[in-house]
N, C-alpha and C positions, 0 to 999 in steps of 0.2 A: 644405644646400639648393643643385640647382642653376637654380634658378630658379622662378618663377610656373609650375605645370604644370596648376593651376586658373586658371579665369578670374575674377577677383575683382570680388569683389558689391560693388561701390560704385555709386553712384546717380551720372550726369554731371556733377553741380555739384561732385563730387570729383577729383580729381588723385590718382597716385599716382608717387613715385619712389625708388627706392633706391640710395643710392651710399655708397664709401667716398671717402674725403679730397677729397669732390665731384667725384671723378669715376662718371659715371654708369654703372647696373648694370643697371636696368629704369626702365622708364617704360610710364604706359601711354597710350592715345591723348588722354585727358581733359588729362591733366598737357601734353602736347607743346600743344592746342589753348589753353589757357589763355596760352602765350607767342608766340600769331600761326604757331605750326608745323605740320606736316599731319599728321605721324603721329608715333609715339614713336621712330622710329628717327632721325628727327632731332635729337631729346633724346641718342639714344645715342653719336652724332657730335659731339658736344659734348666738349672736352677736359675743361672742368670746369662744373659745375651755379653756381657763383659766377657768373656771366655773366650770368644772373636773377635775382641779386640787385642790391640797389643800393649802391654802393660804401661807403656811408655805413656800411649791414649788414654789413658784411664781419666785421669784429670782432666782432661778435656772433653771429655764425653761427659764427665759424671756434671762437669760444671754447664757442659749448655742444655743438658737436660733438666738441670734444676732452671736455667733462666728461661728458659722456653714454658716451661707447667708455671711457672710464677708470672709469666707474660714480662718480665724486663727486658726479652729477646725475642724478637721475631722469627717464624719458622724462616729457613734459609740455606745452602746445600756448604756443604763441610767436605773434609778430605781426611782419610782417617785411612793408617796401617792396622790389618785384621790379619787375622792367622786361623788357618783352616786347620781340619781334623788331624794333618800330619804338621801340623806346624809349622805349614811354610808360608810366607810371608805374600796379604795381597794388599793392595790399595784400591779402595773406592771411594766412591764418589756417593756421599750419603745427602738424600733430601728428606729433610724432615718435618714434620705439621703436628700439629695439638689438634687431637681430635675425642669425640665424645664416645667410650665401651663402655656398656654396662652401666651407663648413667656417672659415669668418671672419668676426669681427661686422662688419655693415657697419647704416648708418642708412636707414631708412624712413619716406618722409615724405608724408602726404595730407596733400593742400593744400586751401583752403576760398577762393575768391574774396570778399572784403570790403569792397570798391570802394565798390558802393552802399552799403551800410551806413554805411562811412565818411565818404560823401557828403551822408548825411543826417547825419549829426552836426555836418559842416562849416555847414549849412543852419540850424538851428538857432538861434535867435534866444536872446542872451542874456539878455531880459527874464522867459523861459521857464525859467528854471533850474531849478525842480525834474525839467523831464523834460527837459532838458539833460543833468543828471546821473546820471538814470535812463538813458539814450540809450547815454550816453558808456561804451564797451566792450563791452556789453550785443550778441550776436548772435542772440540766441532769448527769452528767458525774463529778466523782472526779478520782482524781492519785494523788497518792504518789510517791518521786520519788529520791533519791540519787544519783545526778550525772547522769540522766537518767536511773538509772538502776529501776527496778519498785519494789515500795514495795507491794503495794496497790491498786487495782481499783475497782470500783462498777459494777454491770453487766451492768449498762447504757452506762460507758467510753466503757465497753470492745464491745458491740454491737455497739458503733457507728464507732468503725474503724475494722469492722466487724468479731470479735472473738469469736468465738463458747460459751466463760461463759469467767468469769473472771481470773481463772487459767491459760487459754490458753496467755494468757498477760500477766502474772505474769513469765510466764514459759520463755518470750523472757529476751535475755542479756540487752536489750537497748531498749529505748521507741523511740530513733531519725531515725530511716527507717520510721514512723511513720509522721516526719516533712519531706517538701521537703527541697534536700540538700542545695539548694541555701541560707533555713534558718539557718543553722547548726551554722555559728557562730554569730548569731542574741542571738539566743538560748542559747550558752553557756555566752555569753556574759551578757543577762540577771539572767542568773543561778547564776553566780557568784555575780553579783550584789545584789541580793538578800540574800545570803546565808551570804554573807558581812556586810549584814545593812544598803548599801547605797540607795538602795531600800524596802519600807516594805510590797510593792503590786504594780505590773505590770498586767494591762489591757493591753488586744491587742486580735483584729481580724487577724485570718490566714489560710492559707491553710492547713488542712490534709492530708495522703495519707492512704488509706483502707487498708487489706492486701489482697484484689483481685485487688488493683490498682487504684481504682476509686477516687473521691475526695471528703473531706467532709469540709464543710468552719463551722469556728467555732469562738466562743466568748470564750477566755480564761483570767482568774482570777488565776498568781500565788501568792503565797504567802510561808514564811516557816514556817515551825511546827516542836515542838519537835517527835519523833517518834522513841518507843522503848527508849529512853534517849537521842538522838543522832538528829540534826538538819537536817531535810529535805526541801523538794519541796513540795508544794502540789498547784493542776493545778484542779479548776472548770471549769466547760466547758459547753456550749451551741449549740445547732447546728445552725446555722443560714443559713444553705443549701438551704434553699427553700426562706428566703429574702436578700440571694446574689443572686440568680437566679431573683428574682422577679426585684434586685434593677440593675442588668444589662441586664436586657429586659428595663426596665424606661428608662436608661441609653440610650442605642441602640435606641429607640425609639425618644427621642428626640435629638439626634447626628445625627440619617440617615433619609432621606427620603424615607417616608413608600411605595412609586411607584418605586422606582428605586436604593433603596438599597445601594445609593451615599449618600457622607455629606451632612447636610443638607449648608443651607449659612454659618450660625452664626459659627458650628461644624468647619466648613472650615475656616472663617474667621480666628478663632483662631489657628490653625495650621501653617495658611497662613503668621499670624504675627510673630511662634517660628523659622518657616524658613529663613524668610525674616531676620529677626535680627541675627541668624546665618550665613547666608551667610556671610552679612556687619562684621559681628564679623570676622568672619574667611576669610573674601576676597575670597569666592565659585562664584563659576558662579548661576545664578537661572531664570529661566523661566516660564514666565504664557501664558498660553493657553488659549483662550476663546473659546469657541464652541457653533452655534449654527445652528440648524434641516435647511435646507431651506425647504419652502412651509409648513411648518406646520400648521397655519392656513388651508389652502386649505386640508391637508390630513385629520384635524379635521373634514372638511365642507363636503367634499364627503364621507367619509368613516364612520364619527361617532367617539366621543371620545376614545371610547371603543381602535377604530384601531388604534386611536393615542398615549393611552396608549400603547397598545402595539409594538408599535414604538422608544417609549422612552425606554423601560423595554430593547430593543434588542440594542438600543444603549448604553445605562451601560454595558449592557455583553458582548457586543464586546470591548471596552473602556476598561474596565479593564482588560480584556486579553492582551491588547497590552502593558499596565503597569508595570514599575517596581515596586520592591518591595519599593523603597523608594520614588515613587512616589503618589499623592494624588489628586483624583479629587471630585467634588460638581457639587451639583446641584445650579446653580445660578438663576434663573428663571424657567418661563414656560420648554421653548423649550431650554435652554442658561448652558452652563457646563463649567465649570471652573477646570482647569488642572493646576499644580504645578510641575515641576522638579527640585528637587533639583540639585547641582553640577553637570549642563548640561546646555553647550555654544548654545548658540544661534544655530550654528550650525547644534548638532544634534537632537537640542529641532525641529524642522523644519524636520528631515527624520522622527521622531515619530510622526509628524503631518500629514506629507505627506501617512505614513504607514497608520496611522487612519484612516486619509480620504478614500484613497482606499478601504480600509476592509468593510469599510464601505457603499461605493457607490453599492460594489460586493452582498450585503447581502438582503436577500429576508426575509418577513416580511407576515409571515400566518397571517392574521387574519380572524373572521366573515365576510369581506367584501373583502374576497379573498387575494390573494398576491400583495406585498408592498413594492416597491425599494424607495429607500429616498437616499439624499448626506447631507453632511455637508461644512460649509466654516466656515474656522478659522482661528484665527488671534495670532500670535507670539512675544511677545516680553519680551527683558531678562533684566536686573538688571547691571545697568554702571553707569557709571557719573553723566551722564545727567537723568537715570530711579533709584532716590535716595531715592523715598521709594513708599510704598502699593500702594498708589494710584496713581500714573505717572507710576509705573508698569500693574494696571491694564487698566489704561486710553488708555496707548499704544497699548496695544493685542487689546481694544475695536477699536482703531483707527483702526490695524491691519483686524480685523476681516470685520469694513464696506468697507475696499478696496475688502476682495478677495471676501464679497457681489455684488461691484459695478461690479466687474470684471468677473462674471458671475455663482458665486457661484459655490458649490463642488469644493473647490481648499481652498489653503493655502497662506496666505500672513504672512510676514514678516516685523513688526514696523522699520522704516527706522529711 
């Protein structure tokens, strides 16, 4: 990625910044204004994003930023004291993700201002404790809960899984239609640990289900509480709907290729090696394909890029139609595609090549400089003895691929 080349959908009371070892990469104008600054590029003048934080933070930031880029930690929302251009003291609410600039991961962080929030907690009267404790961490959404049955919830919780006021959620038997079921015994599993003592607080991001069905992804914070005299549940919650959307567009974006909606290499690579090593684990058959446009240069030269994009864009759609579902292809170069079948012998990896080709030779290609036939030649070869890892598997399809070039292109060869 080399940068934001979309404008990103966050709503004002969001921040956004990206940097590696905090020194800054992007910002956007939200993020800069939150620290007393005018616009993002005085975030990017900035030698390191540390300077917003508060010293005290330092070690906590600098340590989940190393376990996050090392993958020991999972991206996941933090709470951190920063300090703006006159040094006065905010709290936010930071969400962070590992994401791919420049061909290197760097960290990406919306920010959430939490001042007031935190303000009213400070306010808070201790004679008030049960909604002291309700309060305390709480930035959207609280429930109370006994064995999922509800005691409690604010009109925030009951609006974001979309219930007409708070009674209307009080009135259900059970808050767990609510999780999807795959999580059900996550959930109980959690519940009891908690209620137990062997836990005294579980974080965790997850899916919601609405009651018209829809989804809401969210940050929750349980913990138990006495309630009425009796030990409960009690679950703060945040919506992070719109920077799980945001952080699997990131995602998407650096895994596919933005022309042709294939892996990119790297996305591929990585796949390429959980395949490969399963195979060998499990003694699977496995096959790589190489593919690539013939005359493409030439189609680029007479017709203009433009026809050649669209060239390429109608060879992904046909290619993945031909596709199984456990199969996976990349964009490997320019013109050059790279195809993966799992447990599929030499064989039949060779009729799904031959099918391709054809589909391919048959397919007619509109563009601005009129209609567009094109072939492919490719080369086959599968995982043996003698093809004992990545690279002599791909060396081979490539060997394969310049035979059925030499041989007159639009055709299939087979690694002998």
């Amino acid at each position: 990625m080399s940068g934001f080349s979309e404008q990103l959908l966050i709503d004002p009371h969001y921040g956004v910044v990206v940097h590696r070892d905090f020194e800054p990469l992007y910002s956007d104008d939200n993020y800069a204004r939150f620290y007393g600054y005018k616009n993002a590029q005085d975030i990017l003048s900035l030698t390191s994003i540390l300077e917003l934080i508060s010293p005290a933070e330092h070690p906590k930031a600098i340590e989940a930023y190393k376990d996050l880029i090392s993958g020991k930690q999972k991206p996941g929302v933090r709470t951190y004291k920063n300090i703006d251009k006159e040094n006065n003291e905010l709290t936010v609410l930071a969400i962070d993700n590992i994401i791919d600039w420049e061909g290197k991961p760097a960290m990406q962080v919306i920010i959430i201002d939490l001042s007031y929030q935190f303000e009213v907690q400070r306010n808070l009267t201790l004679s008030e404790e049960r909604y002291r404790v309700l309060v305390d961490g709480s930035i959207q959404g609280i429930l109370v809960h006994k064995n999922f049955k509800p005691l409690f919830c604010n009109n925030a919780y009951a609006q974001m899984f979309g219930f007409k006021n708070e009674q209307a959620l009080l009135d259900s038997e059970t808050i767990l239609p609510l999780i999807p079921s795959e999580f059900h015994e996550q959930a109980h599993r959690d519940n009891r640990s908690l209620l137990a003592g062997d836990e005294s607080v579980i974080k965790t991001e997850s899916k919601g289900i609405c009651v018209d069905g829809s989804t809401v992804w969210v940050s929750l914070l349980s913990r138990t509480v006495i309630w009425d005299g009796e030990q409960a549940t009690q679950i703060t919650v945040i919506d992070i709907t719109e920077q799980q959307l945001l952080r699997e567009r990131l995602e998407h974006r650096a895994n596919y290729d933005v022309l042709t909606n294939l892996l990119t290499r790297r996305a591929f690579n990585e796949l390429l090696a959980e395949e490969f090593n399963y195979a060998q684990q499990h003694s699977n058959a496995l096959c790589c394909v190489l593919i690539d446009i013939d005359n493409f240069k030439k189609i680029n030269d007479k017709n203009g890029h433009h026809s050649g994009d669209k060239v390429l864009q109608s060879f992904a759609i046909t290619a993945k139609k031909n596709l199984r579902e456990s199969d996976f292809i990349g964009r490997w170069g320019g013109d050059e595609f790279v195809l993966i079948l799992p447990k599929t012998d030499l064989e039949h990896a060779k009729l799904i090549a031959e099918r391709l080709c054809k589909d391919l030779a048959t397919l007619t290609v509109i563009t601005d400089a009129g209609h567009l036939k094109f072939s492919v030649s490719i080369g086959v070869s599968s995982l043996s003895k003698q093809v004992h890892n990545i690279e002599t598997l791909l060396s081979e399809a490539d060997k394969a691929l310049y035979q059925a070039k030499h041989q007159g292109k639009g055709r299939v060869a087979v690694a002998s």
